[in-house]
mmCIF file as Biopython writes it, N, C-alpha, C and O atoms, coordinates in Angstrom:
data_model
#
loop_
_atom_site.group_PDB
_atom_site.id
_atom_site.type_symbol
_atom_site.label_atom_id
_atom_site.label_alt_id
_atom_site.label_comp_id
_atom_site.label_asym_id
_atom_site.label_entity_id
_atom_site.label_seq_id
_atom_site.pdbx_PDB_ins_code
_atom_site.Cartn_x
_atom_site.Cartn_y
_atom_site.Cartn_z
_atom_site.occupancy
_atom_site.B_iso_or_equiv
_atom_site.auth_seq_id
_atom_site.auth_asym_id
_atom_site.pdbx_PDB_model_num
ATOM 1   N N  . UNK A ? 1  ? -55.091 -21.400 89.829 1.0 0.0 1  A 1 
ATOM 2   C CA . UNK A ? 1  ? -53.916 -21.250 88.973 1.0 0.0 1  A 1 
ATOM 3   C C  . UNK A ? 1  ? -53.695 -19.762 88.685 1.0 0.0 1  A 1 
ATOM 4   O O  . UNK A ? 1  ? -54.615 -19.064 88.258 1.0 0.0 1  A 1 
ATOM 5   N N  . UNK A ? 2  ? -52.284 -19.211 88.958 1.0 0.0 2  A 1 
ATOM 6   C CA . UNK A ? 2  ? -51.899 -17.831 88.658 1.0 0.0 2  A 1 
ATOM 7   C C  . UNK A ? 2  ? -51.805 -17.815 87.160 1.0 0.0 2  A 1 
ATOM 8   O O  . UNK A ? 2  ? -51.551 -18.855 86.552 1.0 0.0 2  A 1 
ATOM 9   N N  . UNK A ? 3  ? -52.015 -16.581 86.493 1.0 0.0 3  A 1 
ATOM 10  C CA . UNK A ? 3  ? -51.326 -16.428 84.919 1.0 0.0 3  A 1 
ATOM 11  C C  . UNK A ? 3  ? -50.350 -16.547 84.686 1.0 0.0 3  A 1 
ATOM 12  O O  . UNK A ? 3  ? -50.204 -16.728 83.477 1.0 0.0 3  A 1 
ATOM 13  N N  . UNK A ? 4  ? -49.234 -16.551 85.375 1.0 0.0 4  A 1 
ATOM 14  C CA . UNK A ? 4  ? -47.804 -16.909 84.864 1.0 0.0 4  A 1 
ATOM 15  C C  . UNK A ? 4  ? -47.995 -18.469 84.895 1.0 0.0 4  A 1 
ATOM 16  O O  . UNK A ? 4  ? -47.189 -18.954 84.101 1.0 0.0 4  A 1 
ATOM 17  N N  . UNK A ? 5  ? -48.544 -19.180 85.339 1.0 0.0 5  A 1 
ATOM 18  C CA . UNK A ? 5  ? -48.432 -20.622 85.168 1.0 0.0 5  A 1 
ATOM 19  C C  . UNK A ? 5  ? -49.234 -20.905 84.143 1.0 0.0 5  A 1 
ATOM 20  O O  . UNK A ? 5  ? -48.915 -21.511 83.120 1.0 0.0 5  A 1 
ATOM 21  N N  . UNK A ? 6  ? -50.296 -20.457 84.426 1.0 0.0 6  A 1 
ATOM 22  C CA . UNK A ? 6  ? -51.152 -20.813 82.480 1.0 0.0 6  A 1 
ATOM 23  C C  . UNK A ? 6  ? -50.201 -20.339 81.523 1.0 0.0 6  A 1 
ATOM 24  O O  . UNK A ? 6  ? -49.620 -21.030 80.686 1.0 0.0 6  A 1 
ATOM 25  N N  . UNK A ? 7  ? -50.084 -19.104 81.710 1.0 0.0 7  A 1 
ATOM 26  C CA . UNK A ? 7  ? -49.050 -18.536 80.726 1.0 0.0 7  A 1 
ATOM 27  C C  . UNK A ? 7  ? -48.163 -19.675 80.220 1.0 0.0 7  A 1 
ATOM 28  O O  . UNK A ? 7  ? -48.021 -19.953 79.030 1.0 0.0 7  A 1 
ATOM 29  N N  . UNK A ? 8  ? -47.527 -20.366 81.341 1.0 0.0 8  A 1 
ATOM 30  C CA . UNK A ? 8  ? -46.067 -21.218 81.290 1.0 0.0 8  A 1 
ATOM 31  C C  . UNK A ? 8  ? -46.562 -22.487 80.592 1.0 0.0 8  A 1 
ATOM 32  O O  . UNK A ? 8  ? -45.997 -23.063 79.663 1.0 0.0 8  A 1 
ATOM 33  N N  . UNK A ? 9  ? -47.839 -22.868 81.258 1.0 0.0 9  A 1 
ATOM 34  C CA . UNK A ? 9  ? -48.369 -24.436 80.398 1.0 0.0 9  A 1 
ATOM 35  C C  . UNK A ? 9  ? -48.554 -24.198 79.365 1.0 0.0 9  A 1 
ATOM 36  O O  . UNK A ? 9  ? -47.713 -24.624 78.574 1.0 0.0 9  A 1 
ATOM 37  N N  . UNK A ? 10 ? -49.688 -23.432 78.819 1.0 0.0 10 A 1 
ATOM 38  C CA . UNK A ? 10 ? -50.025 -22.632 77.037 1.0 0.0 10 A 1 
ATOM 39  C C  . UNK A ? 10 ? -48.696 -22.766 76.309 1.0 0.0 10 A 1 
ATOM 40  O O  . UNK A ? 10 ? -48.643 -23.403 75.258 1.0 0.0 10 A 1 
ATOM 41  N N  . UNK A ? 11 ? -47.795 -22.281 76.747 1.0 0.0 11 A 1 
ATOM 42  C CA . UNK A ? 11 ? -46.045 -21.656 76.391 1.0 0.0 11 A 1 
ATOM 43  C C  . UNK A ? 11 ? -45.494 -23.438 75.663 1.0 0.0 11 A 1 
ATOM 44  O O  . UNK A ? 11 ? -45.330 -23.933 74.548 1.0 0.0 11 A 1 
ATOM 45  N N  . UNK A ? 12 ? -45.372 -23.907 77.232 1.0 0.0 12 A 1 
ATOM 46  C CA . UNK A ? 12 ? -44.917 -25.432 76.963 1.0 0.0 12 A 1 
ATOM 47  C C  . UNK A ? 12 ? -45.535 -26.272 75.988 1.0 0.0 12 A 1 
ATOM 48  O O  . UNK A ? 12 ? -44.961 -26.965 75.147 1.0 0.0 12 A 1 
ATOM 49  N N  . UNK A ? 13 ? -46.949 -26.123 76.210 1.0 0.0 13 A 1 
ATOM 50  C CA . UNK A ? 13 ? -47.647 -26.605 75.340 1.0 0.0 13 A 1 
ATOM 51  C C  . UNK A ? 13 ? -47.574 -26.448 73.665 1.0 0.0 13 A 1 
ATOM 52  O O  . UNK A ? 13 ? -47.511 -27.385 72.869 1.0 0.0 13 A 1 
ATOM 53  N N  . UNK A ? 14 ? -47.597 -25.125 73.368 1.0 0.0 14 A 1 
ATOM 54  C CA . UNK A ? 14 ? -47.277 -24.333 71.980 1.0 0.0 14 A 1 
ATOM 55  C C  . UNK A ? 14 ? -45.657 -25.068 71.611 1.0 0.0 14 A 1 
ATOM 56  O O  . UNK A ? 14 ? -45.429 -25.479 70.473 1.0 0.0 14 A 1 
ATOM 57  N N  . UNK A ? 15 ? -44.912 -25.133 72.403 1.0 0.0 15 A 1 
ATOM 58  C CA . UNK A ? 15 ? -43.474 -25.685 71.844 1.0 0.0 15 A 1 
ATOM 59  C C  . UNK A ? 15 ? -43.456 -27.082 71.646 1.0 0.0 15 A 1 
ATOM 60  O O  . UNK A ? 15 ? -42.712 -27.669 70.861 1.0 0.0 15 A 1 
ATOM 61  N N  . UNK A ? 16 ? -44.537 -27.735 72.593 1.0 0.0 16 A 1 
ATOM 62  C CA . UNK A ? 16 ? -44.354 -29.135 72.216 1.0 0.0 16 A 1 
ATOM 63  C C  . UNK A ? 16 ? -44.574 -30.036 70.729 1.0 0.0 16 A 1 
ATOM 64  O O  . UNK A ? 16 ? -44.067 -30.975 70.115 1.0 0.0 16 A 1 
ATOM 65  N N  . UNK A ? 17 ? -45.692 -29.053 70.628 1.0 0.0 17 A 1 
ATOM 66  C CA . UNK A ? 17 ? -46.561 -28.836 69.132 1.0 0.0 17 A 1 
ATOM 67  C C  . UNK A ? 17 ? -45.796 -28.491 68.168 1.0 0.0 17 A 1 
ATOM 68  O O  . UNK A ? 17 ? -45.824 -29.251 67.200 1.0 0.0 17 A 1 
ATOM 69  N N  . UNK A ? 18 ? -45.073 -27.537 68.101 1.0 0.0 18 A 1 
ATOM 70  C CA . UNK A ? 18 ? -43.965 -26.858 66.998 1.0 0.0 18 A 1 
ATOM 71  C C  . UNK A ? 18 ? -42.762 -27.995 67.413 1.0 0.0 18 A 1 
ATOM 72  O O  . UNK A ? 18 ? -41.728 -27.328 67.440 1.0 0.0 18 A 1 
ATOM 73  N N  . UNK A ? 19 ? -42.527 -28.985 67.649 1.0 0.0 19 A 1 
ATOM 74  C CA . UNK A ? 19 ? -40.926 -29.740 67.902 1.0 0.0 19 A 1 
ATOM 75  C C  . UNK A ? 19 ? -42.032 -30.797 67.533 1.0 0.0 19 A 1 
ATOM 76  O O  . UNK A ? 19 ? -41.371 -31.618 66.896 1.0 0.0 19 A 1 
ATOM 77  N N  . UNK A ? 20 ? -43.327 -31.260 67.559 1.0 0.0 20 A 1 
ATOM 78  C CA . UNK A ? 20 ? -43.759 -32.424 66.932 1.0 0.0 20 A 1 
ATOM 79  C C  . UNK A ? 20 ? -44.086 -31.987 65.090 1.0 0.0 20 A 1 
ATOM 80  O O  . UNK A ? 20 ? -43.699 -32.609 64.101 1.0 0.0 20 A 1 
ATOM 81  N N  . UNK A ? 21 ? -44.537 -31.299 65.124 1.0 0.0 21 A 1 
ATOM 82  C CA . UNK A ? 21 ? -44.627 -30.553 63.480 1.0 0.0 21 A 1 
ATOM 83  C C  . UNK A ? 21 ? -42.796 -30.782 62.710 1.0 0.0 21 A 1 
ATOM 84  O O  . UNK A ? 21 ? -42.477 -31.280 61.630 1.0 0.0 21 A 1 
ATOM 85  N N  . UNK A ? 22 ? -42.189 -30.360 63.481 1.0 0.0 22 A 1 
ATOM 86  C CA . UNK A ? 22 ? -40.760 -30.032 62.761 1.0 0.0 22 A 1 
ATOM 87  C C  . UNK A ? 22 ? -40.137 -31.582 63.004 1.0 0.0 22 A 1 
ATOM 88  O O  . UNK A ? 22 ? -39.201 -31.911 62.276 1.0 0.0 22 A 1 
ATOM 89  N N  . UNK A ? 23 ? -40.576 -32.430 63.894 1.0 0.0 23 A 1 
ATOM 90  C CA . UNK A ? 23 ? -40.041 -33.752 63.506 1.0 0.0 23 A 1 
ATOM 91  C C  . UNK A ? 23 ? -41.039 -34.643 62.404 1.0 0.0 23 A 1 
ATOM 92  O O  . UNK A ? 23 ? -40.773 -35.700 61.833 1.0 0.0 23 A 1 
ATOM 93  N N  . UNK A ? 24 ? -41.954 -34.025 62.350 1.0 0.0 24 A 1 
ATOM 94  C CA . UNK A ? 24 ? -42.593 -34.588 61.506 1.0 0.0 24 A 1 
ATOM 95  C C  . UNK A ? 24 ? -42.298 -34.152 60.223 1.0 0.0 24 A 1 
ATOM 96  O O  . UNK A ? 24 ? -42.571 -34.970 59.344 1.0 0.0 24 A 1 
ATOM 97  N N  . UNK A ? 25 ? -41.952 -33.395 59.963 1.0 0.0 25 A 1 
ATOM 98  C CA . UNK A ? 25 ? -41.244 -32.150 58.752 1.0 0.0 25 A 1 
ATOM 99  C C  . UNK A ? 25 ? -39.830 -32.791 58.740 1.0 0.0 25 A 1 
ATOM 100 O O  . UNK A ? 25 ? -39.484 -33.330 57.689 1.0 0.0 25 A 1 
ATOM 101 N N  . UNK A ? 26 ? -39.152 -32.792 59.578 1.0 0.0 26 A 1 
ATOM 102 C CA . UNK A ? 26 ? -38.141 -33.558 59.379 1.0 0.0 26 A 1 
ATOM 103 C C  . UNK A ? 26 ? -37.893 -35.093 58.813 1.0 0.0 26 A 1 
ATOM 104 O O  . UNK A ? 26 ? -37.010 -35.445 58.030 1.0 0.0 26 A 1 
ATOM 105 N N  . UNK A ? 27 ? -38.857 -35.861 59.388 1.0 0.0 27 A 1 
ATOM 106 C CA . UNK A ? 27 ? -39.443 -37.168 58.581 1.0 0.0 27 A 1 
ATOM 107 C C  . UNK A ? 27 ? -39.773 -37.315 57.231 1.0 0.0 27 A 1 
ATOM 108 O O  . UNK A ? 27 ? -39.514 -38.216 56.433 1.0 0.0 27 A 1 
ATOM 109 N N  . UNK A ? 28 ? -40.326 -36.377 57.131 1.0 0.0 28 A 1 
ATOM 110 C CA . UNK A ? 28 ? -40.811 -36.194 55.798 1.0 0.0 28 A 1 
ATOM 111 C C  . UNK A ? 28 ? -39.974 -35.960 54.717 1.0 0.0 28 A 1 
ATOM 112 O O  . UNK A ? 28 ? -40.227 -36.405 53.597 1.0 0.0 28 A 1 
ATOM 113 N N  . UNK A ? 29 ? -38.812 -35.167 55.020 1.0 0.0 29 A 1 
ATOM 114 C CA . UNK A ? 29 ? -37.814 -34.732 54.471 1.0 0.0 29 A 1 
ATOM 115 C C  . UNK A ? 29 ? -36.634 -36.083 54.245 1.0 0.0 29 A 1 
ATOM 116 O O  . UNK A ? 29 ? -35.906 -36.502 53.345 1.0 0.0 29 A 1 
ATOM 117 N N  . UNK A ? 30 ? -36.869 -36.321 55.223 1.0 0.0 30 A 1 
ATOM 118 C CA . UNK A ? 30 ? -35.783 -37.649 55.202 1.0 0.0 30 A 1 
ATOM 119 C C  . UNK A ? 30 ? -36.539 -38.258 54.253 1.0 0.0 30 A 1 
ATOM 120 O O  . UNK A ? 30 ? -35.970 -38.229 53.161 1.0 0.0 30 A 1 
ATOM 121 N N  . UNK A ? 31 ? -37.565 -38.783 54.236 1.0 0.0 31 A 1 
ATOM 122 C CA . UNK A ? 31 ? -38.069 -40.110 53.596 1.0 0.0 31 A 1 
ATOM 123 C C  . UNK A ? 31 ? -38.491 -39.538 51.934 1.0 0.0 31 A 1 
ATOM 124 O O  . UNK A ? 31 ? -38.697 -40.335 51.019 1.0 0.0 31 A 1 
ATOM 125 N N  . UNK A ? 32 ? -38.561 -38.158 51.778 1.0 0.0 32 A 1 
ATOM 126 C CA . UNK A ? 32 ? -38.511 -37.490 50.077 1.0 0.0 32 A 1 
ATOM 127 C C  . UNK A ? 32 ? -37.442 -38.246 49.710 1.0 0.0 32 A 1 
ATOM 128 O O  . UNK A ? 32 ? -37.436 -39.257 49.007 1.0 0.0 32 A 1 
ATOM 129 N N  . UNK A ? 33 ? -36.270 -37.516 50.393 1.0 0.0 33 A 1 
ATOM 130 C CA . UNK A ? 33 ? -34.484 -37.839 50.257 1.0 0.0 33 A 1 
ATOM 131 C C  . UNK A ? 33 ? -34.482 -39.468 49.930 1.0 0.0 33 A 1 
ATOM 132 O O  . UNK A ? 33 ? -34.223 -39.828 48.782 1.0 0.0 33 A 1 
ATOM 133 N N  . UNK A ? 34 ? -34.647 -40.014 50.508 1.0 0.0 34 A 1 
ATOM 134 C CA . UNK A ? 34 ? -34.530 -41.610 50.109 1.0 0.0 34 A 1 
ATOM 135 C C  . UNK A ? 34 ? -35.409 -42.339 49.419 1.0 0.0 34 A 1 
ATOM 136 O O  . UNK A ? 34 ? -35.248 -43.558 49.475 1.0 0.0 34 A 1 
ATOM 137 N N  . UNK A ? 35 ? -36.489 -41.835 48.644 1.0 0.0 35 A 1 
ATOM 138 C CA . UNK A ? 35 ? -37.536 -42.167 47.570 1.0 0.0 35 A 1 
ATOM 139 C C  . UNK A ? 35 ? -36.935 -41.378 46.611 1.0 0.0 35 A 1 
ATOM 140 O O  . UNK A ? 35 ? -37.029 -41.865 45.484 1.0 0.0 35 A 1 
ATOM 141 N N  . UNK A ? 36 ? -36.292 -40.224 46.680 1.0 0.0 36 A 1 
ATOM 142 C CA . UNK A ? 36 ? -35.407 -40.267 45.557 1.0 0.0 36 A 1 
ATOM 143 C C  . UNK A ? 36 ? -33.863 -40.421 45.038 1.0 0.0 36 A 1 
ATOM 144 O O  . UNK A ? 36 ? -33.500 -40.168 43.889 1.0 0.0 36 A 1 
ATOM 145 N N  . UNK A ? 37 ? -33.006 -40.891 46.117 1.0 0.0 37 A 1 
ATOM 146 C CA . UNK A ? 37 ? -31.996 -41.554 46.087 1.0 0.0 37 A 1 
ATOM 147 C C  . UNK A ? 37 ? -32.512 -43.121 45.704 1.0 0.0 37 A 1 
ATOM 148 O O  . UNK A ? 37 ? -31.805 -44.024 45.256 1.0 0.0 37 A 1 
ATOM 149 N N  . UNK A ? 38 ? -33.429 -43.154 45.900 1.0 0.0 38 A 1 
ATOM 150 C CA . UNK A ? 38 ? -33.814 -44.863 45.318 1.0 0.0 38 A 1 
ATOM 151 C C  . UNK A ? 38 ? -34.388 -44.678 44.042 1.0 0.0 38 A 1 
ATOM 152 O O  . UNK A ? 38 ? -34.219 -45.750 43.461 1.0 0.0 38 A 1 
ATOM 153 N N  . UNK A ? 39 ? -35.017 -43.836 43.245 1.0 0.0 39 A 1 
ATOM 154 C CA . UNK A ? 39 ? -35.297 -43.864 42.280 1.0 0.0 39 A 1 
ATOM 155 C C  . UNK A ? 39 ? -34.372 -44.072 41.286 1.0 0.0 39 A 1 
ATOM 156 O O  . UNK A ? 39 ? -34.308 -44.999 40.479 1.0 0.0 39 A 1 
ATOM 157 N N  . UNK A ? 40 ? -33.410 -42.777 41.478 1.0 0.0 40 A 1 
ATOM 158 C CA . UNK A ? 40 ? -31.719 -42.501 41.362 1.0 0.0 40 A 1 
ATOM 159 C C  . UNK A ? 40 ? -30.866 -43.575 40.883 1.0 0.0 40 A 1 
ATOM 160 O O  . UNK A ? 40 ? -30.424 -43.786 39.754 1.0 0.0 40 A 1 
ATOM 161 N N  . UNK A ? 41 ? -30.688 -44.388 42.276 1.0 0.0 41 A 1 
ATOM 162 C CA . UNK A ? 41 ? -29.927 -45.407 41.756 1.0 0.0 41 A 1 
ATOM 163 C C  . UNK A ? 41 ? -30.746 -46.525 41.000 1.0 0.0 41 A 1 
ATOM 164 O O  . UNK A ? 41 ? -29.983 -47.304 40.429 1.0 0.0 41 A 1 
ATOM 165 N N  . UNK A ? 42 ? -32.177 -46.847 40.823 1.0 0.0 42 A 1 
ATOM 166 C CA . UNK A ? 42 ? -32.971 -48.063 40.296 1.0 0.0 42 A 1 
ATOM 167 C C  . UNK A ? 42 ? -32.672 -47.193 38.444 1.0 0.0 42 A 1 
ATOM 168 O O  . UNK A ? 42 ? -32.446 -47.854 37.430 1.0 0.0 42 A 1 
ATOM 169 N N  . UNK A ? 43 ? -32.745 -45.956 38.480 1.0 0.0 43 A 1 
ATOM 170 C CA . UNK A ? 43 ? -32.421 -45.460 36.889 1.0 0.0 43 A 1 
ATOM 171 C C  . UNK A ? 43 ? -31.409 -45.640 36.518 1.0 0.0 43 A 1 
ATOM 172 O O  . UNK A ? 43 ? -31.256 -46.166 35.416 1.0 0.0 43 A 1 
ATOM 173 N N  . UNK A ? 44 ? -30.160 -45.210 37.432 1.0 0.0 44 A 1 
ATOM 174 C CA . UNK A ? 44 ? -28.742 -45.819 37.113 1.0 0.0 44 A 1 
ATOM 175 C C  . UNK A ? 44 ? -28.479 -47.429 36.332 1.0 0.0 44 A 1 
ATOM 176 O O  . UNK A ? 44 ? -28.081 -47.739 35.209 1.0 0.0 44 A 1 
ATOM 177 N N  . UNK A ? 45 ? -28.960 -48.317 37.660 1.0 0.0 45 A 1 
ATOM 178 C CA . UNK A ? 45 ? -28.980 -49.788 37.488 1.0 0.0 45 A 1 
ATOM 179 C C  . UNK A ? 45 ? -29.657 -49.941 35.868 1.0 0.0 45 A 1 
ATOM 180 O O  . UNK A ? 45 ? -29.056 -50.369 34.882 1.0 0.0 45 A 1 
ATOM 181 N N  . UNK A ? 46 ? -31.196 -49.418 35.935 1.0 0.0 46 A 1 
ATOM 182 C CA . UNK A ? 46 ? -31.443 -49.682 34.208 1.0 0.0 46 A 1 
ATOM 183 C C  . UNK A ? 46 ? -30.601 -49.363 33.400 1.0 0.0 46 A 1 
ATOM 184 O O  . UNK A ? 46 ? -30.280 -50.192 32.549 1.0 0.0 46 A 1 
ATOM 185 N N  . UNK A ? 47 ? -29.935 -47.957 33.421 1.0 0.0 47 A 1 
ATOM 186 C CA . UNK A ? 47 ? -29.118 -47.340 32.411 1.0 0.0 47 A 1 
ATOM 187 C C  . UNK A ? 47 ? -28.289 -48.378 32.201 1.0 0.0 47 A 1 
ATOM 188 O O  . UNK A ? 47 ? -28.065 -48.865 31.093 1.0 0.0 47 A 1 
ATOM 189 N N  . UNK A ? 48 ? -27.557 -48.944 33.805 1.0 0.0 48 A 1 
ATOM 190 C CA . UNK A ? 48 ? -26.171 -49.739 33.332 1.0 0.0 48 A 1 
ATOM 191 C C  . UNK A ? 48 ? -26.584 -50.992 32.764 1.0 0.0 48 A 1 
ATOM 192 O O  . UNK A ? 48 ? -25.984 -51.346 31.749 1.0 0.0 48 A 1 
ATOM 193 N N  . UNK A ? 49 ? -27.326 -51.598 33.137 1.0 0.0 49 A 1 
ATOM 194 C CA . UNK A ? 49 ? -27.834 -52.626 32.688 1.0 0.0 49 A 1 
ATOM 195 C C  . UNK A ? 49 ? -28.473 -52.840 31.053 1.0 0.0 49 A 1 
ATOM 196 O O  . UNK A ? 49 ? -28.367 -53.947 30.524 1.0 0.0 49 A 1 
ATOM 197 N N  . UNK A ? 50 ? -29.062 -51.814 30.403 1.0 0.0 50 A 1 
ATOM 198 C CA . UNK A ? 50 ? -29.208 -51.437 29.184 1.0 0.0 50 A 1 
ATOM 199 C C  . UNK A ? 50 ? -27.740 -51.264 28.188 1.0 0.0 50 A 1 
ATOM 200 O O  . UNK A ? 50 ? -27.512 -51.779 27.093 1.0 0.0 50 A 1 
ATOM 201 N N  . UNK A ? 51 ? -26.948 -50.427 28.938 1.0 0.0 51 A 1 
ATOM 202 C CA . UNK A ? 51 ? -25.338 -50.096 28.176 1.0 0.0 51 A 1 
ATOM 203 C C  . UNK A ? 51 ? -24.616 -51.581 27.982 1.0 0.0 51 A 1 
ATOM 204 O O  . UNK A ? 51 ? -23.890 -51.921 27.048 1.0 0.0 51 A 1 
ATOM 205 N N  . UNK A ? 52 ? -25.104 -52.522 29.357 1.0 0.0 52 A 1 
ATOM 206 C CA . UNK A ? 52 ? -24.091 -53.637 29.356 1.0 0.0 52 A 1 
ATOM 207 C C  . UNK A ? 52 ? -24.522 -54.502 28.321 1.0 0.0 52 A 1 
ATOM 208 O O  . UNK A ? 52 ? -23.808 -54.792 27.362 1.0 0.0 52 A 1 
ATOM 209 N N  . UNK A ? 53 ? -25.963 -55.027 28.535 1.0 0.0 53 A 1 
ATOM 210 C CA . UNK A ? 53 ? -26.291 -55.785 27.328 1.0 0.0 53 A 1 
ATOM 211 C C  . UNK A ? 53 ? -26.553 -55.288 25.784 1.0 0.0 53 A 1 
ATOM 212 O O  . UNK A ? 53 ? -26.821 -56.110 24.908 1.0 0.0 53 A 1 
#
């Protein structure tokens, strides 16, 4: 194997790693976002539900 091809696998390799981190970061982000849009609206629902009765 020449160094430009290690070079190139190492390379590929390093990006595959950083695009699995950042979807995983991205996951993560999503699923904050909707544990607290659900909190959100379950406080709403009490609130309204408290005002109504």
């Amino acid at each position: 194997m020449d160094g430009q091809t290690e070079c190139g696998i190492h390379y590929g390799r390093l990006l595959h790693r950083l695009n699995v981190a950042y979807a995983v970061d991205d996951l993560i982000n999503r699923l904050t976002v909707a544990c607290a849009m659900d909190d959100l609206i379950h406080r709403l629902n009490v609130a309204y539900f408290k005002d109504g009765q």
